[in-house]
C-alpha angles and dihedrals in degrees: 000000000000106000124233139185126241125020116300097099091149089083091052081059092043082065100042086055086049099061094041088058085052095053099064140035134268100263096047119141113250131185087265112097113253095350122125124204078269102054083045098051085040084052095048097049090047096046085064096034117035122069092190089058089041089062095042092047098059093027118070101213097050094064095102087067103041080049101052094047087051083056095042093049094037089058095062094068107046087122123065096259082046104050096046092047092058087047094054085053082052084055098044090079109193125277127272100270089044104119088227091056095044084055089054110163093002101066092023113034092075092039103051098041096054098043083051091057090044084062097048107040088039101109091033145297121352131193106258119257123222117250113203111240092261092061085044096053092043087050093044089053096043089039092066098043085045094047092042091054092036095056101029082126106048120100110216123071119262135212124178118201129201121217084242105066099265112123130187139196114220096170136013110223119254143198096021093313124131132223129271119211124217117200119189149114110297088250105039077056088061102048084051090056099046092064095268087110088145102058093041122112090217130135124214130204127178146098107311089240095055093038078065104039081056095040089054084063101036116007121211120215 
């Protein structure tokens, strides 16, 4: 990862999705179900530049319409021109008024850093890859707000903990439950909350009932 001063690391990760669409073809499997590299980098360029997938995209029941223009984008490179011209889309990242780029890290450093894992671990394992520590902080403090909303509905407690020592309670156990923790990398714990819970690196240690109650919510591998 190219390093990069300040705080807009989501564009260093921009990059880094960038080169794993680049390393495989158009029709590589990724972590998203039943979406190829094509239908990602489709969904990346529609999610800054299409209103209509905006909306379906953060409306339920608006799906139907974000999903059938990634389908529609991502079929138009199924060949090699096709594919890295949708990638260099995918690298023109939008201009500086643009409301994704005022949100910076908050709106894209989740985002990117998970879609860029979805390329890589697609078509199986893949060794780790180091974040600098700025990647790491801005992951750990979008981690908690992204797990609170994610298992709002689970029953147990939750604590993530991080190799290094930093912990962080997500939930507080109700009803007579106890509390699960969860130990991992802080990104492999992000890939976990945001629903890639089998191809996270992450450990898990609780009461079998609440290891359920919590793997009904957000399964682990």
């Amino acid at each position: 990862m190219t390093g990069m001063t300040g705080t807009r690391w989501n564009e260093a990760l921009r990059a880094d999705l960038v080169d794993a669409l680049r390393a495989v073809p158009p029709d590589a499997p990724t972590l998203c179900e039943g979406w190829q590299a094509c239908h990602l980098a489709a969904h990346v360029v529609l999610r800054e530049r299409s209103v209509r997938v905006g909306a379906g995209l953060a409306v339920p029941p608006l799906a139907g319409v974000a999903e059938r223009a990634i389908d529609e984008l991502a079929g138009t490179a199924t060949t090699p021109e096709g594919y890295a011209a949708l990638v260099d889309r995918v690298a023109d990242a939008p201009g500086r008024w643009h409301p994704m780029t005022w949100a910076g890290d908050l709106a894209n450093l989740v985002e990117f850093y998970v879609h860029g894992e979805d390329v890589r671990r697609g078509a199986g394992p893949v060794p780790p890859r180091e974040l600098p520590g700025g990647v790491v902080d801005g992951l750990w403090n979008q981690a908690r707000q992204l797990g609170r909303a994610r298992l709002r509905t689970a029953g147990c407690g939750v604590v993530l903990v991080r190799p290094d020592g930093p912990r962080a309670r997500l939930r507080s156990p109700r009803d007579g439950a106890g509390s699960v923790v969860v130990r991992g990398e802080v990104g492999e714990l992000v890939l976990w909350l945001a629903g890639r819970g089998a191809a996270a690196d992450v450990v898990a240690e609780g009461a079998e009932p609440d290891l359920a109650a919590l793997a009904r919510v957000a399964p682990f591998a």
